[in-house]
C-alpha positions as CSV (number, residue, x, y, z in Angstrom):
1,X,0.0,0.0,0.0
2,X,2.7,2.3,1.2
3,X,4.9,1.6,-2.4
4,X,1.9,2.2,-4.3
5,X,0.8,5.6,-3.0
6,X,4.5,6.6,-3.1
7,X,4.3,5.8,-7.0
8,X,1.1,7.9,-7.4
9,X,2.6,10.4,-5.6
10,X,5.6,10.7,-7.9
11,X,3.6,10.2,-10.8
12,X,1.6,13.4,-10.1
13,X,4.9,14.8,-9.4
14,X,6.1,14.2,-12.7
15,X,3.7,14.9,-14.6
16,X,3.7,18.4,-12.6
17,X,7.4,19.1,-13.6
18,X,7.1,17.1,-17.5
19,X,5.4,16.2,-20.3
20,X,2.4,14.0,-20.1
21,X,3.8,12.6,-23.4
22,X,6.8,11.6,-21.9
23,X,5.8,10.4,-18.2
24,X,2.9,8.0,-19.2
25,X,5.0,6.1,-21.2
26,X,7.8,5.7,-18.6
27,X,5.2,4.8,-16.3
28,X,4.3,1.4,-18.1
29,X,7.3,0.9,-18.0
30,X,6.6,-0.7,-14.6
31,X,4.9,-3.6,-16.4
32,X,8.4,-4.7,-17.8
33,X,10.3,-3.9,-14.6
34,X,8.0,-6.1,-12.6
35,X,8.5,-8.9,-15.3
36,X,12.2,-8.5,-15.4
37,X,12.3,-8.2,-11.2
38,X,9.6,-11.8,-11.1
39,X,12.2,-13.5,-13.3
40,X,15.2,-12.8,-11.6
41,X,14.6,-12.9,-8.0
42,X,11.6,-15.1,-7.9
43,X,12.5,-17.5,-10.1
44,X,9.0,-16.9,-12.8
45,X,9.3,-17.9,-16.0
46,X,8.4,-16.1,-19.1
47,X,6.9,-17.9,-22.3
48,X,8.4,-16.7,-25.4
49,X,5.4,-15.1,-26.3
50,X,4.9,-13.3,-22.8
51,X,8.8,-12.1,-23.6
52,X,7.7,-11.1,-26.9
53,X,5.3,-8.9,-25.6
54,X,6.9,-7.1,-22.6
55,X,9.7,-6.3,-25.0
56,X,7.0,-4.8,-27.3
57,X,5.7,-2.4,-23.8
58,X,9.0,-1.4,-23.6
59,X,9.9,-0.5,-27.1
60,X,6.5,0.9,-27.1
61,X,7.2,3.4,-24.3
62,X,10.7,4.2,-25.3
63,X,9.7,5.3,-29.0
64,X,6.9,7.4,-27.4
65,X,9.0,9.2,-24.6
66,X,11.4,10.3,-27.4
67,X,9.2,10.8,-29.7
């Protein structure tokens, strides 16, 4: 609970200080780091299709932040 209202907290923050075009996208970028953190330290695996995918939310967000 506490982690979660911190992230909406900085969210806001962000978006006071940035671009809404370029915070949103960073901000699904928690999908992928979740994915990447499940795999390493709790031992989840991926199908190649699921890996397929969070690499397309990434790419997706990175091409739209700089973009």
């Amino acid at each position: 609970g506490v982690a979660g209202a911190t992230s909406w907290l900085f969210y806001f923050l962000a978006l006071k200080y940035g671009n809404v075009s370029q915070v949103a996208p960073v901000d699904k970028l928690r999908v992928v780091m979740a994915t990447v953190i499940a795999v390493l330290f709790l031992g989840e695996k991926v199908s190649l299709l699921g890996g397929a995918g969070v690499a397309l939310i990434a790419l997706g967000a990175i091409l739209v932040a700089l973009g």
